[in-house]
C-alpha positions as CSV (number, residue, x, y, z in Angstrom):
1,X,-0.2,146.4,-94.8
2,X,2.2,148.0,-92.3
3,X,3.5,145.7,-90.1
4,X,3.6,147.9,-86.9
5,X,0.1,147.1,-85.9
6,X,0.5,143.5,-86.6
7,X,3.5,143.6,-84.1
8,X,1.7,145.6,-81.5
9,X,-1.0,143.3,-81.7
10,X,0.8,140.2,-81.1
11,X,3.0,141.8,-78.2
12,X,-0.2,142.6,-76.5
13,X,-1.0,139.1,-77.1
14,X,2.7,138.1,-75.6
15,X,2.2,140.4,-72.8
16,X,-1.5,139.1,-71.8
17,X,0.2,135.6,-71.6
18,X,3.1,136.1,-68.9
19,X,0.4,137.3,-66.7
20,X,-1.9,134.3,-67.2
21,X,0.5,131.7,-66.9
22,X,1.6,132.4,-63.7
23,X,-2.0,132.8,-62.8
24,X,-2.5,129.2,-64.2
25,X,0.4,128.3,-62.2
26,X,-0.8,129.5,-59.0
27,X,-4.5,128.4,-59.5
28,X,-3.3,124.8,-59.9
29,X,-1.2,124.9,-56.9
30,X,-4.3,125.5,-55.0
31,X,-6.7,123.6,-56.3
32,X,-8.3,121.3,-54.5
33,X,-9.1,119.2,-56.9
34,X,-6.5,117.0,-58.6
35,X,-8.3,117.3,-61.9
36,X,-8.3,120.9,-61.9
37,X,-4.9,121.5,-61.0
38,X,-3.6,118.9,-64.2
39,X,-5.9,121.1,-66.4
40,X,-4.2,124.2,-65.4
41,X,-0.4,122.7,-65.8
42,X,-1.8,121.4,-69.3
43,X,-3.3,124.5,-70.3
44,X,-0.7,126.6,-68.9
45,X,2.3,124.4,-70.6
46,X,0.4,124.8,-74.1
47,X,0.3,128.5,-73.9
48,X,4.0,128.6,-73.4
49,X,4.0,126.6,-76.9
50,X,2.2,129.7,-77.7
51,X,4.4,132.4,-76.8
52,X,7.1,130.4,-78.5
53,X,5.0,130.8,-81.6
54,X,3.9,134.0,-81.4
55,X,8.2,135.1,-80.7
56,X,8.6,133.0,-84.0
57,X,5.9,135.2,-85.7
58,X,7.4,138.4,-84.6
59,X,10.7,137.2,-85.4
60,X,9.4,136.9,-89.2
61,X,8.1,140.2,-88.9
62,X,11.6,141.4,-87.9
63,X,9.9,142.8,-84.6
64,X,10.7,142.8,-81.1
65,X,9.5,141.7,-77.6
66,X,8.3,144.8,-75.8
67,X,9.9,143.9,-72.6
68,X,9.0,146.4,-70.6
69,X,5.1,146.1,-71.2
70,X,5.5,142.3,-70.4
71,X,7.1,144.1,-66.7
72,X,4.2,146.4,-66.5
73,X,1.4,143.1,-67.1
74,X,3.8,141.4,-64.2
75,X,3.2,144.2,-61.7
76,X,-0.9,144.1,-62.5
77,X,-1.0,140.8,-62.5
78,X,0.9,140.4,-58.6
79,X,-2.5,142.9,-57.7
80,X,-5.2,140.7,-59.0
81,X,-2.6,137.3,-58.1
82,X,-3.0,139.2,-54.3
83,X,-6.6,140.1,-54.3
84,X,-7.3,136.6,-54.8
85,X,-5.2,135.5,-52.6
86,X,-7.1,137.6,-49.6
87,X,-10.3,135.7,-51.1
88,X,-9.0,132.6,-51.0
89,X,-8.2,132.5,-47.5
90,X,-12.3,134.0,-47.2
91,X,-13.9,131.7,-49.9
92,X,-11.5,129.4,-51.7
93,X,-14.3,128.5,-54.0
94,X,-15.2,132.1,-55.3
95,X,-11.5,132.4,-55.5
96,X,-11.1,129.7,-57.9
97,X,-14.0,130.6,-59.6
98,X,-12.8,134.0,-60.6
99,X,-9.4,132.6,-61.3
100,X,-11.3,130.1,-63.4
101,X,-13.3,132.8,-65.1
102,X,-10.2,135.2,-65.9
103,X,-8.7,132.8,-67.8
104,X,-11.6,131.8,-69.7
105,X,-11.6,135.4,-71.5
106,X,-8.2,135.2,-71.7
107,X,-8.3,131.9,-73.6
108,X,-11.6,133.9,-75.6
109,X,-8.7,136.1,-76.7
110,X,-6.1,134.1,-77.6
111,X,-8.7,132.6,-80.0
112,X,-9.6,135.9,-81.7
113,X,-5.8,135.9,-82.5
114,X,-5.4,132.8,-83.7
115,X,-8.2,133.3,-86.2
116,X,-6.9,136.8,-87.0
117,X,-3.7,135.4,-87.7
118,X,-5.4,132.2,-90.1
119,X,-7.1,134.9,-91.9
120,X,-3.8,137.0,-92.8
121,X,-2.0,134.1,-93.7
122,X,-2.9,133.4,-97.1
123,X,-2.1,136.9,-97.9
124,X,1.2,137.6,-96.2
125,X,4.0,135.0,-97.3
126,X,5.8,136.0,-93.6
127,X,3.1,134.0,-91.6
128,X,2.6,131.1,-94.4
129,X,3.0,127.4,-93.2
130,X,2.5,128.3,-89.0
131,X,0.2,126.0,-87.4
132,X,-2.9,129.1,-86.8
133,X,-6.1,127.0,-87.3
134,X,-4.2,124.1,-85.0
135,X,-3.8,126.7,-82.2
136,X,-7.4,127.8,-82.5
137,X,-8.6,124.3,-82.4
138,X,-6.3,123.7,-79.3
139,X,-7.3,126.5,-78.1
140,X,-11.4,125.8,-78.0
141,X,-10.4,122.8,-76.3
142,X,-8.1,124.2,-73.8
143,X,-11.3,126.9,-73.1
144,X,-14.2,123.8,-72.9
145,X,-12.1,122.4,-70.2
146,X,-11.1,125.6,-68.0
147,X,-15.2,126.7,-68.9
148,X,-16.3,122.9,-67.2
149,X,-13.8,123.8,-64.1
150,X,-15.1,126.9,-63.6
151,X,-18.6,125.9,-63.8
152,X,-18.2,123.4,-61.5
153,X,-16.2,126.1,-59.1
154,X,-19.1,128.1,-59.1
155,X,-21.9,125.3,-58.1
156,X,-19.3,125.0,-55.3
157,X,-18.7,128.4,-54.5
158,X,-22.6,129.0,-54.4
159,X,-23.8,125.6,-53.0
160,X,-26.9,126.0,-51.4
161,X,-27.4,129.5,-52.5
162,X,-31.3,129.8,-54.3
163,X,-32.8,132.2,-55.8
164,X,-34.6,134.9,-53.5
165,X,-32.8,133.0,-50.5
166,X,-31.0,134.7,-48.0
167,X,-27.2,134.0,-46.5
């Protein structure tokens, strides 16, 4: 197996988190809700665990960092990080919902990594012994409690919205 797609795999995996962290970070500093803002911190402290094991990984693979596509993810991420902002200041609620909601797929991909990675392990000596399934497990925890906050966001974002009414 060449290892270049491996390695470009996990960068875009690196480069997804820098994005969503300071997302997370953002998110909790606004949120109303004690709760939700310690879920945030939590969730966002665990996926610095997982950048440090993903750099591990791609240290064993004797690959690098791509630096400059982590840059690139910043620069997107300060347009969405501004967009809702301006919805915020309109509808705090829907704001935090789609915050919410972002990180829920990203968290769904972070998964799909994980259990990539479990499944190459037993065959490639490089990635023996790294705590995969643990991550993925974390992981489906870390996504059940962002999922609860964002359903929670969106009863409050559409509160007294029924079907076939009108605002």
């Amino acid at each position: 197996m060449s290892l270049e797609p491996l390695a470009a795999y996990l960068n875009d995996h690196l480069t997804a988190s820098v994005p969503a962290i300071r997302m997370m970070d953002a998110l909790a500093e606004r949120a109303e809700h004690p709760e939700v803002g310690a879920i945030l911190r939590r969730v966002a402290g665990e996926v610095r665990e997982d950048q440090q094991l993903l750099r591990d990984v791609l240290d064993r693979l004797r690959a690098g960092e791509r630096r400059l596509a982590q840059a690139a993810a910043v620069v997107g991420e300060k347009v969405h990080k501004g967009r809702l902002a301006l919805a915020a200041r309109n509808h705090p609620a829907l704001a935090m919902l789609e915050g919410l909601e972002s990180i829920a797929l990203g968290l769904q991909g972070k998964l799909g990594l994980f259990r990539v990675l479990e499944e190459l392990a037993p065959h490639d000596p490089r990635l023996a012994g790294l705590p995969f399934t643990a991550r993925a497990a974390r992981t489906e925890a870390q996504h059940s409690a962002i999922e609860e906050q964002r359903r929670a966001a969106a009863r409050e974002a559409f509160e007294g919205v029924a079907p076939g009414a009108r605002p």
